[in-house]
Structure formats: structure tokens, C-alpha cells
C-alpha positions in Angstrom: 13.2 25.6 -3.8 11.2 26.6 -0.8 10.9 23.3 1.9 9.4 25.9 4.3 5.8 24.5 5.3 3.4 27.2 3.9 2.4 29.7 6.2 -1.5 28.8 5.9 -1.0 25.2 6.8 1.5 26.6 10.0 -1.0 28.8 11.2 -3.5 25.8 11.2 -1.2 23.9 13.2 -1.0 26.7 15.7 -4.8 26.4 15.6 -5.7 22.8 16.0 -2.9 22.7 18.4 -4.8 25.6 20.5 -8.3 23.4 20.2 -6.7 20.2 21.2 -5.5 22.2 24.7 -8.6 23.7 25.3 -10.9 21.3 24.3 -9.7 17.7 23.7 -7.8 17.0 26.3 -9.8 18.2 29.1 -12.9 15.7 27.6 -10.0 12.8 27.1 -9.7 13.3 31.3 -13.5 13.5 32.2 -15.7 10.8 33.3 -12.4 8.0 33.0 -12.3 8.7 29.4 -9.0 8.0 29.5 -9.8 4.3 29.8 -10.0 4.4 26.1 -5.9 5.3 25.7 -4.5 3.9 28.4 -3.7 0.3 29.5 -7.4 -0.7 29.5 -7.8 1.0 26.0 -8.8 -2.2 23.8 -10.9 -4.1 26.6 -12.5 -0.2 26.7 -13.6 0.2 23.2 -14.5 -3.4 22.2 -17.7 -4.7 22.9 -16.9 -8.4 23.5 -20.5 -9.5 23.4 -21.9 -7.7 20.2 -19.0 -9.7 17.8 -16.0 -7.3 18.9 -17.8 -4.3 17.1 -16.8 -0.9 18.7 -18.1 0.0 22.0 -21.3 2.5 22.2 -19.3 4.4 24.7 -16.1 4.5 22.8 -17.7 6.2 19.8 -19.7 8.5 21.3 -16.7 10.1 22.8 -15.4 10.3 19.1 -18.7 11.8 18.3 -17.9 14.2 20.6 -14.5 14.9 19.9 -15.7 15.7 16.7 -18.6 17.6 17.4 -16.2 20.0 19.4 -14.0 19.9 16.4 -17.0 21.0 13.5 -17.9 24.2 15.8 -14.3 24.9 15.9 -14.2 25.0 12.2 -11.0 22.1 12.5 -13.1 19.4 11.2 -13.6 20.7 8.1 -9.8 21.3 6.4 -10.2 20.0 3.7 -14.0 21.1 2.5 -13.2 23.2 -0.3 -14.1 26.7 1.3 -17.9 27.0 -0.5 -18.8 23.8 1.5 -17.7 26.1 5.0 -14.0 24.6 4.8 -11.0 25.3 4.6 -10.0 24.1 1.0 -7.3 21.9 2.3 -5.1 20.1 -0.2 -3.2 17.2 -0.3 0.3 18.7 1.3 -2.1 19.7 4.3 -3.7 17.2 4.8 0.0 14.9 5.0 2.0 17.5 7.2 -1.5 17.7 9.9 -2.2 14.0 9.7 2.5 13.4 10.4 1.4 16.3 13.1 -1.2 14.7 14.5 0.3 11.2 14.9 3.5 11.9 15.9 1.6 13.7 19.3 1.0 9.8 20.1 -2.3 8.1 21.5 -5.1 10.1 22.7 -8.3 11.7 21.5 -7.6 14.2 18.9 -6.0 11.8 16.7 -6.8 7.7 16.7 -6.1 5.9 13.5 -7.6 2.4 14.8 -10.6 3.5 13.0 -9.7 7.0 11.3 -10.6 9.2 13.6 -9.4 12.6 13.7 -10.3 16.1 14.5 -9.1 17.1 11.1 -11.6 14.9 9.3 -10.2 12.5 6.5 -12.6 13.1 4.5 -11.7 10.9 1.5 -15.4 9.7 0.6 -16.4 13.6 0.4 -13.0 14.0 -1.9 -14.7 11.2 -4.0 -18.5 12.4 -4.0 -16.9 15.9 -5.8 -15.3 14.8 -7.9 -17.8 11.6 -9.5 -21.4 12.4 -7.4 -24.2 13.4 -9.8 -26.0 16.5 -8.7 -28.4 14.2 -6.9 -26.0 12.7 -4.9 -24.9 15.7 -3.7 -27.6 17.1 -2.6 -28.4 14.0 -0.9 -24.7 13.1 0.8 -22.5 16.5 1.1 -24.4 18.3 4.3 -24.2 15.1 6.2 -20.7 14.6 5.2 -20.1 18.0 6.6 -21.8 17.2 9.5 -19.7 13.7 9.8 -23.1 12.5 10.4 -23.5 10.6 7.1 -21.1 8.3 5.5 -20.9 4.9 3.2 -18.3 2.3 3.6 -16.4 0.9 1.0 -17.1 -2.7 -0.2 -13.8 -3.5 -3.1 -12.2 -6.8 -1.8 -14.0 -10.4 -1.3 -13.2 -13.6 -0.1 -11.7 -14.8 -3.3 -10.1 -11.8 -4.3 -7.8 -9.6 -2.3 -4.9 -7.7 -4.0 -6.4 -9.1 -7.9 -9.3 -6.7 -7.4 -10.1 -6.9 -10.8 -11.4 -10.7 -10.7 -14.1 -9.7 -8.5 -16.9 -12.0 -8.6 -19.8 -9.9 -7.5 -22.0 -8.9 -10.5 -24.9 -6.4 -11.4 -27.3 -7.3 -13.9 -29.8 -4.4 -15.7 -33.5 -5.2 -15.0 -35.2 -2.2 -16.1 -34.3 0.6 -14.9 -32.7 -0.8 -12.1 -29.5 -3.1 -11.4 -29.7 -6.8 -9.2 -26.7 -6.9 -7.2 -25.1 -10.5 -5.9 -22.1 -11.1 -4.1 -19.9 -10.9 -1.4 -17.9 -8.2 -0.1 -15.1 -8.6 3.2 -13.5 -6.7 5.2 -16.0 -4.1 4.4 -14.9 -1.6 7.2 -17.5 0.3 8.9 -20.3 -0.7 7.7 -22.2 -1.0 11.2 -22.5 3.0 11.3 -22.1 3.4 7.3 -25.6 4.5 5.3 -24.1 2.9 2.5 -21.7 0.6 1.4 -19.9 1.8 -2.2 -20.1 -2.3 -4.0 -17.3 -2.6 -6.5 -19.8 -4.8 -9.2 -19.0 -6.3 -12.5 -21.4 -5.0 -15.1 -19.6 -6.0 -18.2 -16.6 -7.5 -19.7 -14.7 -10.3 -18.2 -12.4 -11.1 -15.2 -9.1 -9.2 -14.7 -10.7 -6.4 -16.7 -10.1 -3.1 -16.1 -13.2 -1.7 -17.7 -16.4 -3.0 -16.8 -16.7 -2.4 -13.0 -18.9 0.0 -12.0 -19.6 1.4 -8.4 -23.0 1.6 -6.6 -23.9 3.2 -3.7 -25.8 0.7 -2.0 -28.3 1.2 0.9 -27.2 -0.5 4.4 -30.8 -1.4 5.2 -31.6 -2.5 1.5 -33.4 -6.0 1.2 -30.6 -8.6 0.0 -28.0 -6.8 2.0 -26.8 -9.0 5.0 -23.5 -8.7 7.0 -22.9 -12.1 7.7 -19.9 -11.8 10.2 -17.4 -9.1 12.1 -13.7 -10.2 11.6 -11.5 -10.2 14.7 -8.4 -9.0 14.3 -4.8 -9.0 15.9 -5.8 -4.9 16.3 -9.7 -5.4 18.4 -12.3 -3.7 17.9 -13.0 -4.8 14.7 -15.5 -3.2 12.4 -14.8 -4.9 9.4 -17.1 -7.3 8.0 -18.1 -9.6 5.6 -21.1 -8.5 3.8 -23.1 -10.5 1.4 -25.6 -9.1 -1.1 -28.3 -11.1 -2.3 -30.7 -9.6 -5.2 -30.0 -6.3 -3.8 -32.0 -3.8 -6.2 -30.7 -0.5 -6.4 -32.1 2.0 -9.0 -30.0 3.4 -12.2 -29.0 6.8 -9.9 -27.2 4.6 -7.7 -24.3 4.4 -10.4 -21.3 6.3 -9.0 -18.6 7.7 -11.3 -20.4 6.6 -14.1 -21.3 2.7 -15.4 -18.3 0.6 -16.1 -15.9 3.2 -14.6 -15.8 1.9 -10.7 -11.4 0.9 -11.4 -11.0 4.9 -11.6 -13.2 5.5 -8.6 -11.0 2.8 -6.5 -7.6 4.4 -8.0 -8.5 7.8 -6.8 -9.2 6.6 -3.5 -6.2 4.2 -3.1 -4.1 6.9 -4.2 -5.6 10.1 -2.0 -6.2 7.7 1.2 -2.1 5.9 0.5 -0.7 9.4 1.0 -2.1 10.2 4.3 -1.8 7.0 5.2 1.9 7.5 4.5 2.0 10.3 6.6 0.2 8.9 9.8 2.7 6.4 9.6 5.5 8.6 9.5 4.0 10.6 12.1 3.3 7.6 14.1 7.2 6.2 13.6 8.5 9.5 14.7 6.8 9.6 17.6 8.2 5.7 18.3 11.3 7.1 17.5 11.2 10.4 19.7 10.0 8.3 22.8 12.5 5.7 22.9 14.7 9.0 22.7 13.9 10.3 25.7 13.9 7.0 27.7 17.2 6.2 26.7 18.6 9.2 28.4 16.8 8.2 30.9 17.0 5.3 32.0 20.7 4.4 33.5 21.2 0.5 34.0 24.6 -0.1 35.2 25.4 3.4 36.6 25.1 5.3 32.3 22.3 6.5 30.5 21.0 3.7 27.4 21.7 6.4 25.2 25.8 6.5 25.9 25.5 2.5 23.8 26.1 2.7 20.4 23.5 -0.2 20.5 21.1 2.3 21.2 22.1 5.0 19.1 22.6 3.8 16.5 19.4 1.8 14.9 17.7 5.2 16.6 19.9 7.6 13.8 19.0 5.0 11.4 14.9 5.0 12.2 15.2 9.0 12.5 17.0 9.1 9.1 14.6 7.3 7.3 11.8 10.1 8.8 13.4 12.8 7.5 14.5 11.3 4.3 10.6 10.1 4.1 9.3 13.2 5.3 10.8 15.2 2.4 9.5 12.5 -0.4 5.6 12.3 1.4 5.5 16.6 0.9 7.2 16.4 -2.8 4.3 13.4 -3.6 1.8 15.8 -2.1 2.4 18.8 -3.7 2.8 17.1 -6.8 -0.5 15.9 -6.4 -2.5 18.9 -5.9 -0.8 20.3 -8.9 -0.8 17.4 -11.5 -3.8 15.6 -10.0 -4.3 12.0 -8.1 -3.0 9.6 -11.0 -0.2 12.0 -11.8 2.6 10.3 -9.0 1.2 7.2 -8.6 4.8 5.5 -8.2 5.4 7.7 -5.6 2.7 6.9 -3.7 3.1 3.3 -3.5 6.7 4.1 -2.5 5.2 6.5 0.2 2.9 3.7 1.6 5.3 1.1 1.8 8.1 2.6 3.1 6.0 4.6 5.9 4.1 1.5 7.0 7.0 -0.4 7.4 9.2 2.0 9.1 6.7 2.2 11.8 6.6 -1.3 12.0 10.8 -0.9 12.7 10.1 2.0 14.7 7.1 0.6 17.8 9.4 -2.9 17.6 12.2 -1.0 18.4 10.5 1.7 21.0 9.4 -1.8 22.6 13.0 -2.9 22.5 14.2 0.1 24.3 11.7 0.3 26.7 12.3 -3.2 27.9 9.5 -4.8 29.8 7.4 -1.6 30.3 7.7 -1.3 26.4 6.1 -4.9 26.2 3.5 -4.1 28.2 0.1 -2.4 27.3 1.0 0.5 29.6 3.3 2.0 26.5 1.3 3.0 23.6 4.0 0.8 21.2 2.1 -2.4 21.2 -1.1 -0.6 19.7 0.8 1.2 17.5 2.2 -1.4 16.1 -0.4 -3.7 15.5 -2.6 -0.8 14.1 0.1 -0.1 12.0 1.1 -3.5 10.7 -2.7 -3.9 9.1 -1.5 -1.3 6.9 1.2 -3.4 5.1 -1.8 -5.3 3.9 -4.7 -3.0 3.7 -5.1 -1.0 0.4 -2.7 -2.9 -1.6 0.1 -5.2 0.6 3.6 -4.1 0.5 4.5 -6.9 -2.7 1.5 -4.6 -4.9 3.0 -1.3 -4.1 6.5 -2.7 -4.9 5.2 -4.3 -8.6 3.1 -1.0 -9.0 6.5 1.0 -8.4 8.4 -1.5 -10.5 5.8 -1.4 -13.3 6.3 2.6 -13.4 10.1 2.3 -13.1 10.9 -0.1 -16.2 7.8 1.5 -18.2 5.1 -1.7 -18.2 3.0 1.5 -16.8 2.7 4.9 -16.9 1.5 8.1 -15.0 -2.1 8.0 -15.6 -5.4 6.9 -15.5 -5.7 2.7 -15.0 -5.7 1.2 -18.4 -8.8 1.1 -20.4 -10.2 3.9 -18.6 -10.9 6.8 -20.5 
């Protein structure tokens, strides 16, 4: 067994480590950008009076952060190579995004909203593998471009983590397909051309077949975001979105009519695993920082670090990174060789573990760092209420446990969701 990261993915470290120094940080220090990191970062980015939506300022300095990061050729990882990428697979994509987050705050890497100068890139991940020729040629260059994207509208009001009860339907009129409902915390829908709706086209509630996925039009007549949700992580660009008589034509079917289950699966299950890893990342950098200060910072006449108090939970928290660090690149691998649905256990176990560890990991940063950890002038408190979200987001911390336990005692097994063929 080789546990040696593989020499491509080191090399591209080397790289977008190179571009971050060059490029990235010098922007981050122009014009008070650092504003948006520092102390002032969530008053910076949130525009109070437009109902807490990101500041215009705020994302065009992601723009271009990412701009810099396209002509650099960083951006585009995990394009497979005839798109002008770099073929990127799932172990690269969880050792960059561990990388990236355990470099802390600042402009090559924020997860408050997914940015990153090694694009996610889940929705183009999705658009191969289920996009009709048509949608390809209409979504892929802009993808490439990160200057076209659709948002993803799965849970509503009534229905969070039981997905499958959704109550928003789609109705065949012709050749075209009426669309009610209501979708919420629909995130990113204010920039998205499209919102991917989750819509019931046949069978009943709680059924696994029978949900199909549209690619619905931002500016099409019906569609209405009603409200932005604050949040205990501001700014907020999730909404609630209702859809009223939408019409959409046939070739806005994505993945293929009553098949939208698989389409959510694949994403859960690519976007959980990096997800994973940022946490990780994100915990180790917690844990690497409260480190440092604790040799230190000498109350009473001796370092923090000489109290077993201290050292202590801090070999725990560092265990549980390594121990998790192993488990995220075995899940990886396994899925670029056996496919998305192949470890799906493993995943969940990933997600849940990694989300809370950082949790453990900025509480305890804060801990060590006394007051000055507290305050907004350590990056702890941001991490960990960006952080926390993700014990809920994508399926809470009680779903990945029962999808974990469902594998483990054989009520499920390693493959496609259930009446999916």
C-alpha cells in the first residue's frame, strides 16, 4: 500500500501554492480588500439593505480571484482534460480542498459560499454525466468560464431531510411540463441562470422513482423568490423560491424523467466528500493555531502548552485529523475507481465526522485563545458558524448516521437508490 499523495496532485499543490503568492494575496491586500477577512469581514460582504444578500463589492473580488485563477489554468482541476482541465478526480479534489482550508481565511479559499481558486465544480461533474447534448452545448463553456451556473432547488418548507415527500409537482401539457411549488434554502439563486427543481412527475409521496429534475430558468414567468433567509453565518444567499405555473419545455428534463433521486444522490455524495475534506482542512488549521498560541502565550510565568489541560484535548482533536484524513483519501480513491454510489457509507461517515470535528476543533481554538479567540479578530468564530451549517445542510448528522447504519446491518446496500435503474 502506497499512502504517498500522488506525484500529479503534489506537483499541483506546488502550483496553486505558487499562484496563491503571486497573485492572491497581493489582490487580498489592495484597495482594503482585506476588509472582507478580517474583523470587519461579515459587516464587509453583507449587504444589510438588499435582505442580507452578498455585497456587489464582496463578489466581485471573488470574480476576480477567479478570473486570475482560469488564466492560470488552477480553476479548472477538475475539467476532464478535453474541456482545457486538468482531469482532476475525486482524491484531488479532497487533498486540495484539506490543503486549501487548512491555510485558514483569506481569498484563495472561502467556503461561506464555495468559493475557491480550485473550482468545485460539482454542477459541471453533474451536466457530464446526465446533460443531453443540448445542454451541453448550452452550459459547459460558461461553466468553464464560472460565468454560468444553476442553483439547486431539492428541500422545501415541509420537507427537509424526507426529500422524497416533496410536494412540488410537474404536470405534462403538451410538450411542455407546468411546474408549482416551493423550494427553500435554495442557495444562490440571485447569481444562478437556473435553479435545478426536484419535481414530482409520477408516483406517490416517499417514492423513490418518480422525481424528475428540471433545469428551470431564473427569469422564467411563475418563478418568484419570495424571501433571503438570515442566518447565524450572514450573508445569506439562500432563499425561498416559489414557482407558480412555471412552463419549461420537454428538453428541460435533466437526467432523464422520473430519475431526479439519482441526480440528487450523485451530488450528495461527490459534494459530502469535499465537504468532508474542507472540514478537515478547516479543523486542522483550528487545531494547528491554538498550537502555536499555547506555546505562546505564558500566564503565570509557563507556556499554556506545559498543562495537560491544554495538551491533551489538542492530541485528541489532532488524532481524529489524521485518523480522518486517512479514511477521506481511502473514500476518495475508492470513488474514482468504483464510481459515486460505490462507498456511500463511507461518505456519510466522512461528512459527519469531519463537520463535527471542526465544530470541536474552532470551540476549542476559541477556548485556548481566551478572549481574543471570542472575538471576531480570530478567524474561529466564522469558522465555526460556517462550519456548523454543515451538520444540517445535505443531510443532518442523524441522516448520515441512519444512512451508515442502514449499510452496516444490510437494510441497504452499495448502490444506486432504490427503484432506480
Amino acid at each position: 500500500m502506497d499512502f504517498d499523495i500522488p506525484a500529479d496532485i503534489a506537483d499541483f499543490l506546488v502550483e496553486v501554492d505558487q499562484f496563491i503568492e503571486d497573485k492572491i494575496k497581493p489582490l487580498e491586500q489592495k484597495d482594503d480588500n482585506i476588509r472582507f477577512f478580517d474583523h470587519r469581514r461579515e459587516d464587509a460582504r453583507t449587504d444589510w439593505d438588499r435582505e442580507g444578500v452578498p455585497n456587489e463589492e464582496w463578489e466581485a473580488l471573488l470574480r476576480q480571484a477567479k478570473d486570475l485563477a482560469i488564466e492560470a489554468g488552477i480553476f479548472h482541476y477538475p475539467f476532464p482534460v478535453e474541456y482545457g482541465g486538468r482531469g482532476g478526480g475525486n482524491l484531488g479534489m479532497a487533498i486540495i480542498r484539506d490543503h486549501m482550508a487548512a491555510k485558514g481565511l483569506g481569498l484563495h479559499n472561502d467556503l461561506q459560499n464555495e468559493h475557491s481558486v480550485v473550482g468545485n465544480s460539482i454542477g459541471l461533474l453533474l451536466m457530464l454525466e446526465y446533460g443531453t447534448e443540448e445542454q451541453k452545448a448550452e452550459w459547459l463553456e460558461g461553466m468553464r468560464t464560472a460565468s454560468r451556473g444553476f442553483a439547486f432547488g431539492i428541500t422545501e418548507p415541509e420537507h427537509g431531510s424526507d426529500a422524497t415527500y416533496m410536494e412540488t409537482g410537474a404536470v405534462r401539457d403538451g410538450d411542455d411540463w407546468i411546474i408549482n411549488g416551493e423550494k427553500t434554502w435554495n442557495t444562490g439563486v440571485h447569481v444562478a441562470h437556473a435553479d435545478m427543481v426536484m419535481a414530482r412527475t409520477s408516483g406517490s409521496p416517499g417514492d423513490a422513482k418518480g422525481i424528475t429534475a428540471f433545469l428551470v430558468p431564473m427569469q422564467a414567468p411563475g418563478v418568484k423568490i419570495e424571501e433571503y433567509l438570515w442566518t447565524f453565518n450572514m450573508p445569506s444567499d439562500h432563499a425561498r423560491v416559489s414557482f407558480t405555473d412555471v412552463r419549461v419545455p420537454d428538453a428541460s428534463i435533466f437526467g432523464g424523467e422520473g430519475r431526479g433521486l439519482m441526480v440528487i444522490q450523485h451530488f450528495f455524495n461527490e459534494n459530502r466528500i469535499r465537504q468532508a475534506a474542507s472540514s478537515l482542512g478547516a479543523a486542522q488549521y483550528c487545531v494547528n493555531e491554538a498550537v502555536e498560541h499555547a506555546n505562546q502565550r505564558k500566564p503565570f510565568g509557563k507556556a499554556l502548552s506545559t498543562n495537560q489541560g491544554i495538551q491533551f484535548p489538542l492530541v485528541e482533536l489532532n488524532a481524529r485529523c489524521e485518523m480522518l484524513r486517512a479514511l477521506i483519501h481511502k473514500t476518495a480513491w475508492l470513488m474514482d475507481r468504483d464510481g459515486a454510489f460505490s462507498v456511500s457509507d463511507k461518505v456519510s461517515i466522512c461528512n459527519y465526522q469531519a463537520n463535527r470535528l471542526c465544530c470541536e476543533a474552532a470551540d476549542f481554538a476559541m477556548q485556548v485563545h481566551g478572549g481574543m479567540g471570542y472575538s471576531r479578530y480570530k478567524p474561529f468564530e466564522h469558522i465555526y458558524r460556517h462550519h456548523r451549517r454543515y451538520r444540517i445542510t445535505e443531510g443532518a448528522d442523524e441522516i448520515q448516521l441512519r444512512r451508515a447504519a442502514g449499510y452496516l446491518f444490510g437494510y441497504m446496500k452499495q448502490q444506486k437508490p432504490k427503484g432506480v435503474s
